[in-house]
N, C-alpha and C positions, 0 to 999 in steps of 0.2 A: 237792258242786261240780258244778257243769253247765259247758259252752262252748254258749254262746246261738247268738253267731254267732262266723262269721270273715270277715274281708275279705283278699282278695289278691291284695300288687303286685307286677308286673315294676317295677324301676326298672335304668336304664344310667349306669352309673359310667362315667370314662374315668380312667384309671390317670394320676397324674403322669410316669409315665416306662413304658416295656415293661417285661413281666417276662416271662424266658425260664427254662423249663426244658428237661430233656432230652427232654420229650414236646411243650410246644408254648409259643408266644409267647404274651401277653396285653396286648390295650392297652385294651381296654373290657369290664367287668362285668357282663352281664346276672344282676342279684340280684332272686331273689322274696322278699318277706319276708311274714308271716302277721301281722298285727292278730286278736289272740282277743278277744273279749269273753266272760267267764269269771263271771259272775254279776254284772256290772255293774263287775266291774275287766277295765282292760285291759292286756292283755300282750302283747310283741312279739317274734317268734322269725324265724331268719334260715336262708336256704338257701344253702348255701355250691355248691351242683352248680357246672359248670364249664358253659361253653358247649359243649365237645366229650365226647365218653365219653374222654377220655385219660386222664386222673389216675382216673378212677372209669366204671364201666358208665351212671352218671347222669348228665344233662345240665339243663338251665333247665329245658326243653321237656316232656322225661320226669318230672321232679317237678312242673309245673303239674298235670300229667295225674294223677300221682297222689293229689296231695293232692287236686284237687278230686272226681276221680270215684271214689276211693277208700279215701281218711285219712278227710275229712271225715264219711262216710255211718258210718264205724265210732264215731266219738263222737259225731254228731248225735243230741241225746235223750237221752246215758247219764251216768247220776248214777256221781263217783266219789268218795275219800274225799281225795284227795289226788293233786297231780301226779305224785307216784310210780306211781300206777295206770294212768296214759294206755298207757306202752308197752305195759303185757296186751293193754288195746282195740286196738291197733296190728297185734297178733300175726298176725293172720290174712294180713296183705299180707307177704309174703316181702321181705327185701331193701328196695332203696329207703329205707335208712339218713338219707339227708341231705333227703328230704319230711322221715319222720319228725322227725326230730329238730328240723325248724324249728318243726312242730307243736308237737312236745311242750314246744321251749323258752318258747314263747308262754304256754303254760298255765303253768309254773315259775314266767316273771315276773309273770304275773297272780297267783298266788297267794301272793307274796311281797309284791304292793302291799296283796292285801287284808289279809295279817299287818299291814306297815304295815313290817316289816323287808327288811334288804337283803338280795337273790338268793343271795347269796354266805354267808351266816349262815344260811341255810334247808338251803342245800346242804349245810352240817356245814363251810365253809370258816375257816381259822383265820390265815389271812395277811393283814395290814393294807396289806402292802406288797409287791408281785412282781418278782420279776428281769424284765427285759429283755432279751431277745436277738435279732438280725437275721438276716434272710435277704437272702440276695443274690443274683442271678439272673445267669444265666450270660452275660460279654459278650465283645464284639470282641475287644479286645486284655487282656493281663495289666497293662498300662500302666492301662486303663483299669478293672480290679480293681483293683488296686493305689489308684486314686483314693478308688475307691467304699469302700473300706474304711477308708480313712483318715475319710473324712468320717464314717462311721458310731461307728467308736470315737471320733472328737473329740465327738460327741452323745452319749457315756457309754454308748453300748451293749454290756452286759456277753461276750455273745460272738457270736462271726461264723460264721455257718453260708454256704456257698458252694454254689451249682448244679453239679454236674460230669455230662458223657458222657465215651466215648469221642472221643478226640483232646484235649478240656480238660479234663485231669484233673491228670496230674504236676505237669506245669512250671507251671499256677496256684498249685497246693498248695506244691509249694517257692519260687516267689518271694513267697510270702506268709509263709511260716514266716523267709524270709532280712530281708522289711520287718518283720516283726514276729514276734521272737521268744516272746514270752511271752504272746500273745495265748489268749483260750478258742478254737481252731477245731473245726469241724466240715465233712464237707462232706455232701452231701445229691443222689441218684443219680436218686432217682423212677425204679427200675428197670431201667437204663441198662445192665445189664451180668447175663452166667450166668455159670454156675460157673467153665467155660473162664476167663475172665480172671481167676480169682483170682491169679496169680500179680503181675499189674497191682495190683490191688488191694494186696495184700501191700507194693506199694513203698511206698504210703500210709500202712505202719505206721513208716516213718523220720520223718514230719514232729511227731507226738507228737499226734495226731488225741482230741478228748474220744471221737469217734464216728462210724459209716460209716454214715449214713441211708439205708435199701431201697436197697442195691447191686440186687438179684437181681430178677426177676418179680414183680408184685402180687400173685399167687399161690403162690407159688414155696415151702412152707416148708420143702420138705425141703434142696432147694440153700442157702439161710440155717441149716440147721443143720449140712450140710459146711463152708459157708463158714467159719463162726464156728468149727469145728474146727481154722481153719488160722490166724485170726488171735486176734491177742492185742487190738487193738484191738475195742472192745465194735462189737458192730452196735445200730443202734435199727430196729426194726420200726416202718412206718407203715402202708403201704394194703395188706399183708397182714393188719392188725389189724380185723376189723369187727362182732366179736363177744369176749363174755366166754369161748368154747370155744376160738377161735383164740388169745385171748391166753395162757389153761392151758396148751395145746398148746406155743405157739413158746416158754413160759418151761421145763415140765417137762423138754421136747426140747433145750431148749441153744438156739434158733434164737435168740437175743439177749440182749443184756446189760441193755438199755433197752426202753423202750415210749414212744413221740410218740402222747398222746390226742389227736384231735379230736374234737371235740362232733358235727358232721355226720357223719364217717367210720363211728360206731359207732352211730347211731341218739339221741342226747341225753344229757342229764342222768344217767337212771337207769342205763346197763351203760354210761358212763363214768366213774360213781361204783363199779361192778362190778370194772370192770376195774381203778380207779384201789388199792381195796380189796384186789383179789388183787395186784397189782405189792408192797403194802406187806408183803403176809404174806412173799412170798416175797424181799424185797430187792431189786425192781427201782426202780432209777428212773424216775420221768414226768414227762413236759413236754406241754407243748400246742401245738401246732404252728398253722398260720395258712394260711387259703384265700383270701386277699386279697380280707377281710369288710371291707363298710360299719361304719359305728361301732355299728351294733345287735349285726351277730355277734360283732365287737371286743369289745363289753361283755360278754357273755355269757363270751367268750374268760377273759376277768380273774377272771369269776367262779368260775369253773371250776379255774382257775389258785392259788386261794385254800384247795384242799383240801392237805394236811399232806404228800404222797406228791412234788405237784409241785415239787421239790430243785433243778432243773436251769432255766437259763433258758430260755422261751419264745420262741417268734414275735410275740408279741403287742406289737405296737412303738404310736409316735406317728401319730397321723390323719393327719399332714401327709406322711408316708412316701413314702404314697398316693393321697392325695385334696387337690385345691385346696380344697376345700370337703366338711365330712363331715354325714352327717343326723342330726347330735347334739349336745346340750348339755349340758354344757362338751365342747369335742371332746378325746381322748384324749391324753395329754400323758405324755413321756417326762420324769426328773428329769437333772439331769448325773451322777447315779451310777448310769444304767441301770436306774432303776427305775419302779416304774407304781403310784402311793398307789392302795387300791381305795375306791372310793366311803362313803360313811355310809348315802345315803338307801335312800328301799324301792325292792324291786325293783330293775332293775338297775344304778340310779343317775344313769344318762345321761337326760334327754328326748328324745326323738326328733321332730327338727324335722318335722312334718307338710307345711308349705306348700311345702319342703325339697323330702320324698319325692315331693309333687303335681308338682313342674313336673319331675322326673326320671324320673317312670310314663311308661310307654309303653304298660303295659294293666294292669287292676282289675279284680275280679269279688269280688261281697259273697255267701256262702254263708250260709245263716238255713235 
């Protein structure tokens, strides 16, 4: 296998609604996505960066720069056997997890059209059908949680994960648990809080929580491994997770009960198939969490979602969530029992409206 060329787009989503976490607001998308042509099939892979370095040290800007002046130049020319061999080629550029992995997802689907099979069957995935679970971003009032969640489980969404910082944390979590009692909760920190406040944390373990998503630093493993000494509530590690060493690390150490894969966070396919592998030897659960992707990452998302480990419901919701309009065919559809059928066809099953992406670019560049 060769990558002949690649062509790549900035395109600007605007969010149906803001999405706020405890690091920052989002109302518009800047998504690069990567077009491979991979020996005359084509595959498309998605860059989840963030416009800011907040959630990750990567931004739009920073991964243009790298994929072009750097991903590129290491597989331009090189024969490999398989898209499992791209990440090697990769090795030499430190970090910068989510270039790669837009890279490497392009070559995946490309080599799943040329099998003629779907992405998710190449992967070793064995799920026809995925849980659905939501996120929900931090708002005004609890009046207006309180809304937003109802509307989400009357769409059959299997469980409700919640944004929290300091100051909205409690009293969302217990007027939620008193509107609905039996619901799956979760709530989800993106970092929000050190060790100092585990006692805060702690009261979170009265509301009957599945999970306490990266309370502590993005870095932080050894305070996640105090933490998790004081509660009985599991923690899930997310953007401390960016490698197959970190994730040994925070399982043999106690730092959590759970692992949230993302396909960008860890570099693609191959050490999220790694990581997804060690979670199962040692009994961890995984889920796949969600970077509020266009319908190409979306699809990838599902795929990924389809491996035997993934137990727990995802982020990986309905196109409409998101987007008035998404750049795929069929767009991404939720059932009333919260779940997401995974495609038949090859590759990643979706088509990806072209003339869609054309009037949403706001810059392209074709590397050969």
């Amino acid at each position: 296998m060769r990558v002949r060329e690649i062509t790549m787009w900035e395109i600007r989503m605007k969010l149906v609604a803001p999405f706020e976490t405890s690091v920052e607001r989002t109302e518009v998308r800047r998504i690069i996505l990567i077009e491979a042509n991979v020996d005359g099939a084509t595959g498309w892979g998605e860059c989840v960066a963030g416009e800011v370095p907040s959630y990750s040290p990567e931004t739009t800007e920073t991964a243009w720069h790298i994929l072009r002046d750097h991903l590129w130049p290491l597989v331009r020319g090189k024969e490999f056997g398989s898209a499992g061999e791209v990440w090697d080629l990769l090795a030499h550029v430190r970090g910068h997890n989510m270039a790669k992995a837009a890279l490497e997802a392009a070559v995946w689907h490309a080599e799943a059209v040329q099998k003629g099979m779907p992405l998710w069957k190449l992967l070793g995935g064995t799920r026809e059908e995925i849980a659905s679970g939501v996120s929900i971003g931090i708002k005004e009032s609890v009046e207006e949680l309180v809304a937003a969640v109802k509307k989400e489980l009357a769409a059959g969404y299997q469980r409700i994960k919640i944004k929290i910082k300091p100051g909205k944390d409690l009293a969302p979590v217990q007027r939620l648990r008193q509107e609905f009692p039996r619901i799956k909760l979760m709530v989800d920190a993106n970092s929000a809080y050190t060790l100092n406040d585990w006692p805060l944390l702690k009261q979170l373990e009265g509301f009957y929580l599945m999970m306490i998503e990266q309370p502590l630093g993005w870095d932080d493993l050894y305070g996640h491994i105090e933490l998790q000494k004081r509660l009985d509530t599991p923690i899930c590690l997310d953007e401390c997770i960016h490698t197959e060493e970190q994730a040994r690390a925070a399982i043999e150490l106690g730092a959590c009960k759970i692992i949230n894969i993302k396909l960008g966070r860890v570099g693609g396919y191959t050490v999220a198939r790694r990581i997804h592998d060690l979670c199962q030897q040692h009994g961890i659960p995984v889920w796949c969490g969600g970077m509020l992707e266009s319908g190409i990452g979306r699809a990838h998302n599902i795929a990924l979602s389809t491996l035997p480990g993934f137990t727990l419901p995802g982020d990986v919701t309905a196109s409409k969530r998101y987007w008035e309009e998404d750049i795929i065919e069929p767009e991404v559809t939720v059932s009333a029992q919260g779940t997401i059928r995974v495609p038949l066809g090859p590759g990643i099953g979706f088509e990806p409206r072209v003339d869609c992406i054309e009037k949403l670019t706001v810059r392209k560049e074709r590397l050969a």
